[in-house]
Every structure is written in structure tokens, then in C-alpha cells.
TORKOL-4160 file (C-alpha; in steps of 0.2 Angstrom, whole numbers, padded with zeros to 4 digits, m for minus):
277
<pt num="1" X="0079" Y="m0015" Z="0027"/>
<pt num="2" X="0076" Y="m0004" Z="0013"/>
<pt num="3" X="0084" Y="m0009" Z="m0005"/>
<pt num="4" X="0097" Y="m0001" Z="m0012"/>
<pt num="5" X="0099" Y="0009" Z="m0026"/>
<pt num="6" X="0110" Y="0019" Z="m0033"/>
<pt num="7" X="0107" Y="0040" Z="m0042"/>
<pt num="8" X="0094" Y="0052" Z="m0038"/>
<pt num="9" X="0078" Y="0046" Z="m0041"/>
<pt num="10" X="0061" Y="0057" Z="m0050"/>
<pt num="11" X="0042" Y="0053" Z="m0041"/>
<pt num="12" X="0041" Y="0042" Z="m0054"/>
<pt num="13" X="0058" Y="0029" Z="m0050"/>
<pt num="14" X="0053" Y="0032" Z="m0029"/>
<pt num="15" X="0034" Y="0024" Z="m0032"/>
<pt num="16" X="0043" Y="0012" Z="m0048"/>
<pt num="17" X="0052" Y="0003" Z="m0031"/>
<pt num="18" X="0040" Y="0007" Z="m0018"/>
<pt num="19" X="0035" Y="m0009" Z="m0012"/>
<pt num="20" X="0053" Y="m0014" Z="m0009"/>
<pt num="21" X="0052" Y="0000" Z="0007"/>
<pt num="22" X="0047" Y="m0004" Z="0023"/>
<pt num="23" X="0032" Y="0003" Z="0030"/>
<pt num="24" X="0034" Y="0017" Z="0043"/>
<pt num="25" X="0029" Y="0003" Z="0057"/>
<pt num="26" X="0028" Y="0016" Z="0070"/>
<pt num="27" X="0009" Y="0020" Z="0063"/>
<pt num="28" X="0005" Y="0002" Z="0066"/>
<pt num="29" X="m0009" Y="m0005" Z="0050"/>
<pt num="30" X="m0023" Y="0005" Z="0051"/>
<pt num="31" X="m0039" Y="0000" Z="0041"/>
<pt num="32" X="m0052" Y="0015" Z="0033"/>
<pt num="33" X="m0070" Y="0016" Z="0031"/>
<pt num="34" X="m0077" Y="0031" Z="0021"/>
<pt num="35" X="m0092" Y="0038" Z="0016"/>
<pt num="36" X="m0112" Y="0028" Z="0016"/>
<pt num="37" X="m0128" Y="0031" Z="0021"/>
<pt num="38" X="m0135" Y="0033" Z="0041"/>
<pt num="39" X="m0149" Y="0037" Z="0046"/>
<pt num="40" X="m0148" Y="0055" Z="0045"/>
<pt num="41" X="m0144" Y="0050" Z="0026"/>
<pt num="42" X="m0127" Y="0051" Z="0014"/>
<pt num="43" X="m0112" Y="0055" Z="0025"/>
<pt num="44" X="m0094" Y="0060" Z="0020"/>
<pt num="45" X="m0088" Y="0054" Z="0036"/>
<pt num="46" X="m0069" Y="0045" Z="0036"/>
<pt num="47" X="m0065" Y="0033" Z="0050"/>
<pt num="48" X="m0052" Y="0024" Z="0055"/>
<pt num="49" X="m0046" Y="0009" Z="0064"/>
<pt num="50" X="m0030" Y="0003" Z="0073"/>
<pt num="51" X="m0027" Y="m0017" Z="0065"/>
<pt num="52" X="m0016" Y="m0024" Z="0075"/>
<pt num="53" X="m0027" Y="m0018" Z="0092"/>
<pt num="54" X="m0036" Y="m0033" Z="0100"/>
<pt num="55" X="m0051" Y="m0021" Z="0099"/>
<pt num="56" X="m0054" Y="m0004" Z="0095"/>
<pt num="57" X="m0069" Y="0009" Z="0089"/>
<pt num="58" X="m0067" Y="0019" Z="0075"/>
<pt num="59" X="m0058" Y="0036" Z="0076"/>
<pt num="60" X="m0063" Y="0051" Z="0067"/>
<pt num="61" X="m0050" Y="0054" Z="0051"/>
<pt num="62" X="m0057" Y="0069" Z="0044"/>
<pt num="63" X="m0070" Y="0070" Z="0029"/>
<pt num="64" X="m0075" Y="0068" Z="0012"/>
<pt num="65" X="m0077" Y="0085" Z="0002"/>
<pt num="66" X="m0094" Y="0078" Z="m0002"/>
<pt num="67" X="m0107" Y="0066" Z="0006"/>
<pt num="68" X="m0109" Y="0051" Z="m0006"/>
<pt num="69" X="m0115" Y="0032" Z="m0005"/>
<pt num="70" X="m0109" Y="0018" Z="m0017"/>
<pt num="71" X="m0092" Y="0023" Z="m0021"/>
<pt num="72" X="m0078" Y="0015" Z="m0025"/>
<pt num="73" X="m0060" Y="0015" Z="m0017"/>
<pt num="74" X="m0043" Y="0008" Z="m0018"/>
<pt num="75" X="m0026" Y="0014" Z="m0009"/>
<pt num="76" X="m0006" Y="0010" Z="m0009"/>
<pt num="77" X="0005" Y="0010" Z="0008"/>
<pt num="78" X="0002" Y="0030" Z="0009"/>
<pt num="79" X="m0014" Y="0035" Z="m0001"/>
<pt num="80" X="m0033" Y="0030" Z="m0004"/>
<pt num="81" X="m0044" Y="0037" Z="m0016"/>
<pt num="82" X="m0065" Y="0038" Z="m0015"/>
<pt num="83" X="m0070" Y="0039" Z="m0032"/>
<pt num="84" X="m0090" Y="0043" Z="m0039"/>
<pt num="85" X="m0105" Y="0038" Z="m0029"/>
<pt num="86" X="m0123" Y="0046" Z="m0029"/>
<pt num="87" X="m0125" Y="0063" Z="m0022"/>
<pt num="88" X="m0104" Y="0067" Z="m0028"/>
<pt num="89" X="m0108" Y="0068" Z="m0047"/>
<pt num="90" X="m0088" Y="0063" Z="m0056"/>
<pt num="91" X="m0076" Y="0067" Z="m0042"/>
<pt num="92" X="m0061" Y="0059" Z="m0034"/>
<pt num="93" X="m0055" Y="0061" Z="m0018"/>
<pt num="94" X="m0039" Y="0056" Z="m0010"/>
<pt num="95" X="m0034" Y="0054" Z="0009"/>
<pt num="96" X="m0014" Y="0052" Z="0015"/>
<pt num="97" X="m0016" Y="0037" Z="0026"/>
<pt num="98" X="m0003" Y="0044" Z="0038"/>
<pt num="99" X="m0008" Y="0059" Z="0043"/>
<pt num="100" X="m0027" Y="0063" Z="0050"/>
<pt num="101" X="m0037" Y="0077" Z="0039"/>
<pt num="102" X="m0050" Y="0080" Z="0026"/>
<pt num="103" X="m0049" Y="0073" Z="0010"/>
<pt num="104" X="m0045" Y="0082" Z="m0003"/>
<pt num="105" X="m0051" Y="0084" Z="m0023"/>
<pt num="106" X="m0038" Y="0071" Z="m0032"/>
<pt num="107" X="m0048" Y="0075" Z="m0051"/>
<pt num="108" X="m0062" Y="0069" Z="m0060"/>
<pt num="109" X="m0069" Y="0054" Z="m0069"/>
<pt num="110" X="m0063" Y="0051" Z="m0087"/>
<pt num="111" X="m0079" Y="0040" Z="m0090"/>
<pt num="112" X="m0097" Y="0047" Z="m0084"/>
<pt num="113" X="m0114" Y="0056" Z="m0087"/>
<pt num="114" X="m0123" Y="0064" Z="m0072"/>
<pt num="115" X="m0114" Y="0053" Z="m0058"/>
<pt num="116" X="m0104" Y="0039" Z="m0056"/>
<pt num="117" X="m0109" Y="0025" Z="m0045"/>
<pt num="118" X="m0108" Y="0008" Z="m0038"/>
<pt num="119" X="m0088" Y="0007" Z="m0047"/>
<pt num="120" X="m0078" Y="m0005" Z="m0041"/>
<pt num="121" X="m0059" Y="m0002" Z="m0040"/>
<pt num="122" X="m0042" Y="m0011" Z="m0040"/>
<pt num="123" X="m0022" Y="m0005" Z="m0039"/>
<pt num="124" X="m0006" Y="m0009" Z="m0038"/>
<pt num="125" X="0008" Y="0001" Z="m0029"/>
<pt num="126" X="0009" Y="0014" Z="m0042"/>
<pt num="127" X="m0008" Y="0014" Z="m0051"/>
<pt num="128" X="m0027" Y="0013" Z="m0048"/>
<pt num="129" X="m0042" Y="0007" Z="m0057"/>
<pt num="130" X="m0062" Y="0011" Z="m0057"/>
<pt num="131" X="m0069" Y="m0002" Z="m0064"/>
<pt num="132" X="m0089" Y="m0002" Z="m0071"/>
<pt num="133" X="m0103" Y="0007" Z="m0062"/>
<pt num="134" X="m0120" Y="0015" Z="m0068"/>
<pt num="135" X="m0125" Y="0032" Z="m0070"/>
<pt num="136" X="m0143" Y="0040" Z="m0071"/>
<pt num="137" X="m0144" Y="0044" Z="m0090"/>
<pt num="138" X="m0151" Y="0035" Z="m0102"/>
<pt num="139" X="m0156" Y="0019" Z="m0097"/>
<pt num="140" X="m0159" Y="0026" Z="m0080"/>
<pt num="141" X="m0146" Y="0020" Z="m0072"/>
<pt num="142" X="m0139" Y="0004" Z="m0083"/>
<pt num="143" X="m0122" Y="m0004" Z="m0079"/>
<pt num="144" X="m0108" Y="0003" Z="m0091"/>
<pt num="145" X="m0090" Y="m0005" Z="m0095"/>
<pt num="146" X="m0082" Y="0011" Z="m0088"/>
<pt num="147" X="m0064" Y="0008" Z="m0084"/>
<pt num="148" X="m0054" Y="0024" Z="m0078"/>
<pt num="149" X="m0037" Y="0025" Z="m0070"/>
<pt num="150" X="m0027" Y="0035" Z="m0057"/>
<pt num="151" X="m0007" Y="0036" Z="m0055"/>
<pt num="152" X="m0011" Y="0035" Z="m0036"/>
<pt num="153" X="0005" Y="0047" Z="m0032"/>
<pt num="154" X="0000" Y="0062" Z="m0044"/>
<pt num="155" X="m0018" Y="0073" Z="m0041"/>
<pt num="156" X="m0025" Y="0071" Z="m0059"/>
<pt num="157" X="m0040" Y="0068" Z="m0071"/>
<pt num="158" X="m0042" Y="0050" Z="m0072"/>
<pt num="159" X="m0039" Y="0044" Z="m0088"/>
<pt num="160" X="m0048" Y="0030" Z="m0098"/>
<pt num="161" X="m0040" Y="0013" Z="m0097"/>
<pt num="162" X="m0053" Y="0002" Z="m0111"/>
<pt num="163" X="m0069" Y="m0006" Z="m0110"/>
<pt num="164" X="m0076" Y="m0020" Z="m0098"/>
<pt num="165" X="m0078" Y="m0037" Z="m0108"/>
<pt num="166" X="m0096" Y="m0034" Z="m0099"/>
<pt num="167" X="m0105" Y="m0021" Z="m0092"/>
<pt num="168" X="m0108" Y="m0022" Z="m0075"/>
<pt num="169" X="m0111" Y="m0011" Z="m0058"/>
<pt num="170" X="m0108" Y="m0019" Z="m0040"/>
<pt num="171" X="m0095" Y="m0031" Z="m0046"/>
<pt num="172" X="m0079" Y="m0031" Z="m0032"/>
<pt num="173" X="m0064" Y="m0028" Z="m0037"/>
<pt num="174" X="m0047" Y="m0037" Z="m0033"/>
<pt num="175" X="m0028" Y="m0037" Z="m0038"/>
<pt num="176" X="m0010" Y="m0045" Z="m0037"/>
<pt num="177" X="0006" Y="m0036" Z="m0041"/>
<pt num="178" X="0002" Y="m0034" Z="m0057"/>
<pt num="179" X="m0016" Y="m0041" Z="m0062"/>
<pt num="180" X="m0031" Y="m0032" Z="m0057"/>
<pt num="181" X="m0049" Y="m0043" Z="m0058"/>
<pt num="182" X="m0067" Y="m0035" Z="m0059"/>
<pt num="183" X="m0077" Y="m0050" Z="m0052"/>
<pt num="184" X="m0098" Y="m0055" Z="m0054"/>
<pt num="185" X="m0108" Y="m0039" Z="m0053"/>
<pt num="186" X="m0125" Y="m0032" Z="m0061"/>
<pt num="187" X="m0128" Y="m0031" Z="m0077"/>
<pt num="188" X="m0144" Y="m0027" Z="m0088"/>
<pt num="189" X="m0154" Y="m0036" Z="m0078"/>
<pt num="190" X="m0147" Y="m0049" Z="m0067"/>
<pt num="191" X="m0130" Y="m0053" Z="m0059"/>
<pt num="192" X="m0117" Y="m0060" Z="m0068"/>
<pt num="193" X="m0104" Y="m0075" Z="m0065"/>
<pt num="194" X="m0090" Y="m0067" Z="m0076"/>
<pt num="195" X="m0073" Y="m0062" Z="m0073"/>
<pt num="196" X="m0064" Y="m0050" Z="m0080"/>
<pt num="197" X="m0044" Y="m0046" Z="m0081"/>
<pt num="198" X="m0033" Y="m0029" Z="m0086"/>
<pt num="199" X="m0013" Y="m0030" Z="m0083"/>
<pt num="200" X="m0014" Y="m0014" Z="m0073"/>
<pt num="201" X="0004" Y="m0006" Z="m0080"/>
<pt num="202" X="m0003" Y="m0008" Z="m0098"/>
<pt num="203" X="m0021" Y="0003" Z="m0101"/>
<pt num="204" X="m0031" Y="m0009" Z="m0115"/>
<pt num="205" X="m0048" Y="m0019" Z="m0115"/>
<pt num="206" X="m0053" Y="m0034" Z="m0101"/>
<pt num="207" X="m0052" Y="m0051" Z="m0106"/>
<pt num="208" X="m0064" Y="m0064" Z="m0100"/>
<pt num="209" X="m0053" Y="m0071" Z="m0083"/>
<pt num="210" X="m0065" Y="m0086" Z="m0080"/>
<pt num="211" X="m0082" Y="m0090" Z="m0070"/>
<pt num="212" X="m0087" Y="m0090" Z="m0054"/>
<pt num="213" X="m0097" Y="m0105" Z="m0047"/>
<pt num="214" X="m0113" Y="m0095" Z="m0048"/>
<pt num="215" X="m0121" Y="m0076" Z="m0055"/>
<pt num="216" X="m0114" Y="m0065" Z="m0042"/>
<pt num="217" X="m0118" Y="m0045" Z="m0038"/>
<pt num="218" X="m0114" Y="m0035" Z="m0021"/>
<pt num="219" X="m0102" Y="m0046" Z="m0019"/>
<pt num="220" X="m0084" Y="m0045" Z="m0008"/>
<pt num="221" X="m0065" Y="m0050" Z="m0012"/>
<pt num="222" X="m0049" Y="m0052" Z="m0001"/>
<pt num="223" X="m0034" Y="m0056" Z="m0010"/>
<pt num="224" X="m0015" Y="m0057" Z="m0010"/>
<pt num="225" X="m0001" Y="m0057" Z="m0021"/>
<pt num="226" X="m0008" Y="m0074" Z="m0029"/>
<pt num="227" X="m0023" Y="m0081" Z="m0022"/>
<pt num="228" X="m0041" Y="m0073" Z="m0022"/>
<pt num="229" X="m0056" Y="m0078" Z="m0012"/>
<pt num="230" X="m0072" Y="m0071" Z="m0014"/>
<pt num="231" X="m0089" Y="m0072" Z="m0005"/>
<pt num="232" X="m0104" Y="m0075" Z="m0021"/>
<pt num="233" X="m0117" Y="m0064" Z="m0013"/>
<pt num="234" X="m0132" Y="m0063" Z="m0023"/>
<pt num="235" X="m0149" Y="m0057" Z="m0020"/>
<pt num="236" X="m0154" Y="m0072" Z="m0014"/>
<pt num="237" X="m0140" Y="m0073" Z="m0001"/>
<pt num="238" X="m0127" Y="m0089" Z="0001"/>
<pt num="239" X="m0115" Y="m0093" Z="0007"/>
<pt num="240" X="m0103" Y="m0100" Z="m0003"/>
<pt num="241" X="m0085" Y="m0095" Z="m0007"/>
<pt num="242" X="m0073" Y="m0096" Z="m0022"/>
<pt num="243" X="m0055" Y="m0094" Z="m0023"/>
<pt num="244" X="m0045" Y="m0090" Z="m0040"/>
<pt num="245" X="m0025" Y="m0091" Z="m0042"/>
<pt num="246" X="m0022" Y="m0074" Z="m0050"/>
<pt num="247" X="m0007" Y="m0078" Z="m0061"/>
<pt num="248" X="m0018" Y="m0090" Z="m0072"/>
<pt num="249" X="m0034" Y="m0088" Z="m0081"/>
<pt num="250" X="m0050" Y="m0103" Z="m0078"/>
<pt num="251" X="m0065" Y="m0105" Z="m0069"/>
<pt num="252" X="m0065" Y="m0100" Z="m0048"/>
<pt num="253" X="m0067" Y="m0115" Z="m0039"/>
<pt num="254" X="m0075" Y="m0119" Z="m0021"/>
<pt num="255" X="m0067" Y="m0114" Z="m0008"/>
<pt num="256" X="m0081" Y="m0118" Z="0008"/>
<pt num="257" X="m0093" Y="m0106" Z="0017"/>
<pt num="258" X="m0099" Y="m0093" Z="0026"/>
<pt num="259" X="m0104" Y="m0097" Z="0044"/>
<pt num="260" X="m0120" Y="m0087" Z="0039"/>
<pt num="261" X="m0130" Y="m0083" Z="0021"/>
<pt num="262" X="m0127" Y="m0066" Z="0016"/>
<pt num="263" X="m0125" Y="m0053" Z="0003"/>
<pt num="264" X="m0117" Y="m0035" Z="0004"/>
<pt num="265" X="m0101" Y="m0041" Z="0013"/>
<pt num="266" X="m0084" Y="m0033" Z="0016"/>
<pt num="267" X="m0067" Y="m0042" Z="0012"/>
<pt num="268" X="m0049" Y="m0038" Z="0016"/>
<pt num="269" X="m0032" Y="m0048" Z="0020"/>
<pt num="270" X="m0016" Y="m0046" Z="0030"/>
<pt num="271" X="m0005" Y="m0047" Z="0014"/>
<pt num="272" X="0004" Y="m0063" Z="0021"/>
<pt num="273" X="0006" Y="m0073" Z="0004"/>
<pt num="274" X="m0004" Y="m0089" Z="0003"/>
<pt num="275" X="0010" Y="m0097" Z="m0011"/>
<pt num="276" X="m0002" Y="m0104" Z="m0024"/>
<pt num="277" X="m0011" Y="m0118" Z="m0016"/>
């Protein structure tokens, strides 16, 4: 049932209260993969999946306005946006999640050089982070402490949101309601075990949110409204997991394994809250 409230309401008031809405469950939870490299090299290919199907290949959902790999992404219940990546210099894409077709030009990055790459990203129902990433200048290709954000509901220029306690490229990113977490990642010249926290409504610097068990890049996060678990890849590949309650800072704490040692993985969850066990 949706909420009720009273008045006309701007843009602004509807995505204030989105999350009290229900979902249009005639789509059914569909999941998104966009952009990476095959073998015929950089694609800018969206696919999508049906969830709640007991099996299903992807279907084509349109494209990308450029071909890009190591990007970053986040999305509400009714848009996603692709942001950076080598080969799309600053641009941001967005996709309705409802309605099959091409991606179009959201804006452009608030914090880059050449390019933009290997961000991680974060969001709440109303407003997106890019979080960290490298470019190809100076350093050749060093890990900043970038933070840029979106209001996902308006087609703009993102606009700076701080600094990163830490500079780091291929952290992963994960979020609550109201907290968003930039986890591990590279820095200048190994992984790192740090977290680091913004309160997504209020644009400011990261803090230090605690440690993860062990140095972590190319790692991977699921998470819901209070609990995050997150696979520690590293280059030398483990297995091990660690879970952080959101709401409170301290260190991640050991949460079991893999089946299999592995870096580069993928994370999501079915937004049923865990409760803060």
C-alpha cells in the first residue's frame, strides 16, 4: 500500500518519499550488467536478467553511448547510472530500469584528468556517489580520493562531494539508507584494509570507518539496510569474508568463506533486512 500524504508534491518531495512506494511488481526484479571487455575488446553492451526466474539468459537492454571497461555503477528502484571507465574519458550514463533502450548522456564527472576509471560507487534512494578511481596523468595512472555525486532523479554534472580519507582505485562500494562505505581498494602501491564513510545526504570529507580483516583490492560487497558483507579479494586470492554492521563504526569482523579462493568477484542481495546480528 503506498503512504499517504497530503499537497502537491515537486520532483524533489516524490524521490524525498520514494522508498515508501511500492515497486511496480508487474516488471518482476530484474538485475543489469553493463559494459566490459570481450574478446572482440571494450563493449557498450546492457544486459539484463529476470531475478525471480529459476533460470534465465541475459536479454539485450540496449547500449552504452560509448564502449568502456572499469566503470562504476549504482541505481534506485527506477534508474542506474555508468560512470568513467577507460576508452569513455568523464561521462555518465543513465538507463530507466523499466523500459528497454539505449543509455543516455546523464553529465560529466566533477573530479578527472584524461579519464576516469576503476571508481566505485554507492546511493541512496535519492542520491549517488563515485567514490575514488585513477586516471592516466601524472602518475600514470595513480589512485585519487575523488568523490563526485549525482541526484540520481535529475540529468546533471556531478558535483564534488569531499575527499577520500585515502586514495584508492578498485575499492567496492556499499550503502545503508543513509550511509555509504568505500571498502579496501588500491592504493599507491598495494591494497589497502581501510574503510572509509560519507553520510550520503550531507556532501563533506570520509572518515576512517574501520578495518577489514586483511589489505583488500578488486574486492565485492552485498549489503542491506544494516549489515554488509564483503568477499577480501586480493591479488593473492582468498577466500575469506567479513561483515560490518553499517550504523556503527570498528573494525569488519569474520564472517566464513568462500567455497572457492578468488579475486574480482560480484556482490548483490535481495534487500530482505538481516536486523543487526
Amino acid at each position: 500500500m503506498a503512504p499517504s500524504y497530503s499537497g502537491v508534491w515537486n520532483i524533489s518531495t516524490q524521490y524525498q518519499y520514494a522508498s515508501g512506494w511500492p515497486i511496480d511488481a508487474t516488471l518482476g526484479p530484474r538485475g543489469f550488467f553493463a559494459s566490459g571487455s570481450a574478446a572482440s575488446g571494450s563493449t557498450n553492451i546492457v544486459d539484463f536478467v529476470l531475478m525471480a526466474a529459476g533460470s534465465s539468459n541475459g536479454t539485450d537492454f540496449g547500449d552504452l553511448t560509448a564502449t568502456r571497461i572499469k566503470a562504476g555503477g549504482f541505481s534506485n528502484h527506477t534508474r542506474g547510472l555508468i560512470g568513467g571507465g577507460d576508452g569513455s574519458g568523464n561521462t555518465i550514463d543513465f538507463i530507466g530500469l523499466t523500459t528497454a533502450g539505449n543509455a543516455s548522456d546523464f553529465g560529466d564527472f566533477a573530479n578527472y584528468s584524461s579519464f576516469r576509471e576503476s571508481s566505485s560507487g554507492f546511493a541512496s534512494a535519492t542520491r549517488g556517489v563515485f567514490s575514488g578511481g585513477s586516471d592516466n596523468t601524472g602518475g600514470g595512472g595513480e589512485s585519487k580520493n575523488y568523490m563526485d555525486y549525482v541526484t540520481i532523479a535529475s540529468a546533471a554534472n556531478a558535483t564534488d562531494f569531499g575527499n577520500l580519507a585515502t586514495a584508492v582505485s578498485q575499492a567496492t562500494g556499499f550503502a545503508s539508507t543513509t550511509i555509504g562505505i568505500t571498502s579496501g581498494g588500491y592504493e599507491a602501491s598495494s591494497s589497502s584494509n581501510v574503510m572509509q564513510s560519507v553520510t550520503i545526504a550531507s556532501a563533506g570529507n570520509a572518515s576512517d570507518f574501520g578495518d577489514l580483516s586483511k589489505a583488500s583490492s578488486s574486492n565485492s560487497a552485498c549489503a542491506d539496510s544494516t549489515k554488509a558483507v564483503i568477499a577480501t579479494g586480493t591479488n593473492a586470492s582468498t577466500n575469506a569474508l567479513d561483515s560490518r554492521i553499517i550504523a556503527s563504526t570498528g573494525n569488519a569482523t569474520d564472517f566464513g568463506d568462500l567455497t572457492v579462493a578468488r579475486i574480482f568477484t560480484v556482490a548483490f542481495c535481495n534487500g530482505v533486512p538481516s536486523g543487526a546480528s
